[in-house]
N, C-alpha and C positions, 0 to 999 in steps of 0.2 A: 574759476571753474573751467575746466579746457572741455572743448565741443566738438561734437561729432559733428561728420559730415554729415545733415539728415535735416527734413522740412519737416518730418515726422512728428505729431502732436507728442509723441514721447518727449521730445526735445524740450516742450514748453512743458511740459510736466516738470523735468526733471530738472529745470529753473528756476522752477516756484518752490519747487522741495528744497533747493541751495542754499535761496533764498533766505526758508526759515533755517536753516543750518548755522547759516553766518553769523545771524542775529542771534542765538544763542549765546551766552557768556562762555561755556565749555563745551569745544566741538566734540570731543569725545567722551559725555556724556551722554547717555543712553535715553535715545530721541523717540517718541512714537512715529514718527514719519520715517524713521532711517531703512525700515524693512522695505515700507515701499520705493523710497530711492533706490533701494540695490534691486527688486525685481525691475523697478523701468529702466535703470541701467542696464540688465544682463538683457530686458526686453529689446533696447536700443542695440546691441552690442548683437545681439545671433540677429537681426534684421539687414546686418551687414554680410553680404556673401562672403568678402574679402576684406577684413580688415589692414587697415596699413600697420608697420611695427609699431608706432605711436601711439595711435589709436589702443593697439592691444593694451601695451605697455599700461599708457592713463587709465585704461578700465582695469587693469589687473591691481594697479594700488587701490586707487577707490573701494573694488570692491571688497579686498581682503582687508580694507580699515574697516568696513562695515559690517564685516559677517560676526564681528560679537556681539553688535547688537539686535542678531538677526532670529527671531522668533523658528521655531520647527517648519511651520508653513512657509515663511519665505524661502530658508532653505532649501527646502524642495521643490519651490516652484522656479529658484534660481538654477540649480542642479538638474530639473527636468528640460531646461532652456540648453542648457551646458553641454547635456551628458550628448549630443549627436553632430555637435557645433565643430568641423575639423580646427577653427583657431581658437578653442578656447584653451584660456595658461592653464601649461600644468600643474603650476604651484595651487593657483584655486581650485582645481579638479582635484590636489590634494587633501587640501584646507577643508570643502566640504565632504570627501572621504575621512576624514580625520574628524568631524563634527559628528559621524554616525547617524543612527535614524534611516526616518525615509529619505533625507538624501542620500545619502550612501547606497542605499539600496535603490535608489532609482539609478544610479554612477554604476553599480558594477550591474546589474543589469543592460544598459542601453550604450555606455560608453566604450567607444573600438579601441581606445588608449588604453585603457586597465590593463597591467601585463598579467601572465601569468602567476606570479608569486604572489601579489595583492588579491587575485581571488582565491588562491590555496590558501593565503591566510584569513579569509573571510571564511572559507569555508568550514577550515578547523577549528578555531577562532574567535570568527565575528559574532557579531548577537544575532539571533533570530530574524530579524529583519535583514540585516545584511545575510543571511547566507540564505533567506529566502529569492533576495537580488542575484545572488550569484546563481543558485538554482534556473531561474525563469532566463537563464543568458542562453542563448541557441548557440555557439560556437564553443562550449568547454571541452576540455581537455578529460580524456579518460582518469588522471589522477585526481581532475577535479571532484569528477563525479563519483569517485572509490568515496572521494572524502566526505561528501556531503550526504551520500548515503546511510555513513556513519551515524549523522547527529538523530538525535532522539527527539527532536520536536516534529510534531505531526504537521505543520504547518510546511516547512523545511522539504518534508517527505512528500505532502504531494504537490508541491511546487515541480519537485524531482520528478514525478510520477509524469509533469505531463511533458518532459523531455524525451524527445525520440531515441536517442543515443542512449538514454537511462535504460532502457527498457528493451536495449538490445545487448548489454550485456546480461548474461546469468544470474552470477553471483549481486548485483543490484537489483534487480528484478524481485530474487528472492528474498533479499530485505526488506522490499518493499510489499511482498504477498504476507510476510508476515508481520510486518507493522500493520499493515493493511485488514488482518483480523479482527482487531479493537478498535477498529476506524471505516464506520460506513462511510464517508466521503471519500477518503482514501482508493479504499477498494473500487469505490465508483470510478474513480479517478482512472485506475491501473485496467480494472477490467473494461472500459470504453477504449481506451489508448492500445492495447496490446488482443488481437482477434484470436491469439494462437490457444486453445483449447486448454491443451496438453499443458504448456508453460503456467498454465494460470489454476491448474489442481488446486493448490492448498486454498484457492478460494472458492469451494463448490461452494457453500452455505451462504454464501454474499453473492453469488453471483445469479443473475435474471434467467427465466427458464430454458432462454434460446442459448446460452451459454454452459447452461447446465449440459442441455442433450449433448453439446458437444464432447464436453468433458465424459460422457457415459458413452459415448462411441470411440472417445481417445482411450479410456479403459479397454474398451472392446477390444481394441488393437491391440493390448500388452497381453490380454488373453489370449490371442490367436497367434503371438507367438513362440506361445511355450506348447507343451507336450498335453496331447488331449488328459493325460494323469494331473497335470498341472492343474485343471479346468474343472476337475472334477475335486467334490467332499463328499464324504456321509454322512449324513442326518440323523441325529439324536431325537425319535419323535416323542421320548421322555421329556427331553428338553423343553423341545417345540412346544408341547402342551402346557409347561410350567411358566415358559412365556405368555403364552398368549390369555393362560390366568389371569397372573397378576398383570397385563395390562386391561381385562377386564373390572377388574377390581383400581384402577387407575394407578397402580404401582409401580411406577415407572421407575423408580429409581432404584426397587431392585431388581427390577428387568436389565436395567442397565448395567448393575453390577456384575450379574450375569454372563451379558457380552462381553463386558469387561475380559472374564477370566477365558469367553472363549478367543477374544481377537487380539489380547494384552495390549488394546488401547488404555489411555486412561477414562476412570469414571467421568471425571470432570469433560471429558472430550465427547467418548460414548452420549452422557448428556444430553450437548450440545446439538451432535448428530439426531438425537429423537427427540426433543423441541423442534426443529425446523416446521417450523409452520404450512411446508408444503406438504411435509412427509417422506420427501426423496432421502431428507438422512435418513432415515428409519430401515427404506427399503436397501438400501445400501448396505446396512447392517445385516440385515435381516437377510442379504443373497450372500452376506461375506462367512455367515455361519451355518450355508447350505441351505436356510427353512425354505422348503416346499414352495409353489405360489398359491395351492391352496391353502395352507394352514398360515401364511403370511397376508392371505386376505382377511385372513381373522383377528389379525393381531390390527390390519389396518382399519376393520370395524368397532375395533376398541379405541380408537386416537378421538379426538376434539373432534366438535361436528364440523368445521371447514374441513377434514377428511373424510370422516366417517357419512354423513349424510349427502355427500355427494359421488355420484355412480361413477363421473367420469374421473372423477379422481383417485379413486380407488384401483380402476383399469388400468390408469395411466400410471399406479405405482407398479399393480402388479404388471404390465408390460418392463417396467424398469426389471422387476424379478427375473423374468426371462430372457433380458436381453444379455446382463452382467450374469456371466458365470463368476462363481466363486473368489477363484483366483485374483479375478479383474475388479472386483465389489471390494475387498481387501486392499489390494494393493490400491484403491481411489480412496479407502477409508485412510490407508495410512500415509497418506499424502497430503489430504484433506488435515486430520488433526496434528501435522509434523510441529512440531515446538519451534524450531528456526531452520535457517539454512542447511545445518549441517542434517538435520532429520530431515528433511526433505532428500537434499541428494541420499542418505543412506536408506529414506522408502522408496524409494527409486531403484538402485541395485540390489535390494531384496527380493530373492525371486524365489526361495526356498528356505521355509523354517516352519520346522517341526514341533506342536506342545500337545504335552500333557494334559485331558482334560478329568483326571482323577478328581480332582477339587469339584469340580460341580459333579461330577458320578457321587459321588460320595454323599451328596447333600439330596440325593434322590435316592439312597441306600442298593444303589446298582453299580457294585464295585468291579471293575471290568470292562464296565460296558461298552458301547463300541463306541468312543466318542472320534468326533469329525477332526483330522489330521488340520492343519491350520494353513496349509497349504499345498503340500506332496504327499500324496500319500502313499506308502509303504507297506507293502505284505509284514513286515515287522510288529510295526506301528498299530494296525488294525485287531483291536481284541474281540472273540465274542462271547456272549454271557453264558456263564459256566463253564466256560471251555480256559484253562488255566495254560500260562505258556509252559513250553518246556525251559527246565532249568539247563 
């Protein structure tokens, strides 16, 4: 058994393990002692600054005879030894990249050798573990991180999340705001790492109150700079009454449907928005389809008593009422419920579009009426009751 230069109690270890090695009838018969031989070797081997070529050479056979009968745990505890060592072989840095697991994943995370093509192939690739290794690596390569953005394991994605580089391109960003809706750690994750308000819209309903405000003043700003016409709706107070019914009668869901037809959100998003247990979706809604802040207090005295029975919180919406004009309540609603990337950037560039609110007139027998333009409004556009257009 050839020996290192070392006084190191590894050394007498790693004698007495030989030991029973030898006296075994079949050396490559699978030893309960053999996992630990290869961790005190690799222990012995990174204890050396500099190893001689020899020395390499002896430990590189040794330990790639041993790595098949090497348990997950030793593995990785050989690979965690490995992966920062500048002489360890690269045929073994292979060998355990090629066993997979948590080695591998400790390997393309911490090891400076891994080239670039061994982590593009982990990341498009590799198992979940491995391209959660390649995620958590501080020096990747933008095509890495296009790639690993891609994978659909949650796990994968906020490993990503807490990469700095991840979170400075866009287009990953927005991957991850929307993975990041079915995943409260996730968004925990994205929204701690990234301060920028604006960037982080699609996640008003996940996000803590001091991040909220931001986002309702990053609204502000998309208000203020369009055309005071822009800012401004008109209020349907047929409407507004028929709301704030059925949320006294707890109907929320066809309150919802409702908004629905005035803001062509989806139900299932609308929803979502007037569950929040703070309320703030609600008043969002609620300033995106022009109601009042008095008749909007009303609807807020019909919510669950964490809103309804308390005063400051009630204030605190209707302040929201008045701070978000129309245009700016919409355009955060249609932000907030975008489906993916590409809805996000296209509620983002919507700055004008015009609906019919005939379907809910119709359902309150005031055909005509003067319903609220959905966001520009139009000498056109604006009917008033009884008064018929010219043909």
């Amino acid at each position: 058994m050839p020996r290192f230069e070392s006084s190191s109690r590894l050394l007498q270890k790693i004698d007495g393990l030989t030991a029973q090695v030898r006296r075994r009838e079949h050396y490559r018969s699978p030893l309960p002692d053999r996992p630990a031989l290869l961790i005190a070797l690799a222990e012995l081997f990174v204890s050396r600054a500099e190893p001689t070529g020899e020395e390499i050479a002896r430990f590189e056979d040794m330990a790639l005879r041993m790595l098949g009968d090497a348990d997950a745990s030793a593995l990785a505890s050989v690979a965690a030894q490995l992966a920062r060592h500048p002489y360890s072989p690269a045929t073994l840095i292979d060998a355990l990249l090629a066993k997979g697991g948590v080695a591998a994943s400790i390997l393309l995370e911490h090891c400076p050798r891994i080239g670039e093509d061994r982590l593009m192939l982990a990341a498009r690739e590799g198992s979940e573990e491995e391209a959660c290794g390649a995620a958590r690596r501080p020096d990747l390569s933008g095509n890495v991180l296009e790639a690993l953005a891609k994978r659909r394991e949650t796990s994968v994605l906020r490993a990503l999340a807490g990469h700095r580089a991840a979170l400075q391109d866009d287009k990953i960003l927005k991957r991850l705001t929307q993975a990041a809706k079915a995943d409260s750690e996730l968004a925990a994750v994205v929204l701690a790492a990234d301060a920028n308000a604006q960037r982080l819209t699609p996640l008003f309903l996940q996000a803590p109150a001091h991040l909220r405000r931001k986002m309702i003043e990053s609204a502000e700003e998309v208000s203020f700079k369009a055309s005071d016409i822009h800012r401004t709706r008109l209020s349907n107070p047929t409407l507004n009454n028929w709301l704030i019914a059925r949320a006294r009668k707890a109907q929320w869901g066809q309150a919802a449907r409702e908004i629905c037809t005035l803001t062509k959100l989806s139900h299932e998003h609308a929803t979502q928005m007037i569950a929040d247990e703070s309320g703030e979706g609600l008043a969002v809604l609620l300033a995106a389809i022009g109601m009042p802040r008095e008749q909007a207090v009303l609807m807020f005295l019909a919510c669950p008593p964490a809103i309804s029975h308390s005063c400051e919180r009630v204030f605190a919406l209707a302040e929201i009422m008045d701070r978000l004009p129309a245009f700016a309540a919409l355009h955060l609603a249609e932000q907030c419920m975008a489906q993916d990337a590409a809805d996000v950037e296209h509620a983002t560039r919507k700055t004008q579009h015009v609906t019919s609110y005939d379907a809910a007139a119709s359902e309150f027998g005031v055909r005509g009426a003067a319903m609220a333009p959905r966001a520009v409004l139009r000498p056109a556009d604006i009917r008033t009751p009884g008064v018929r257009r010219a043909s």
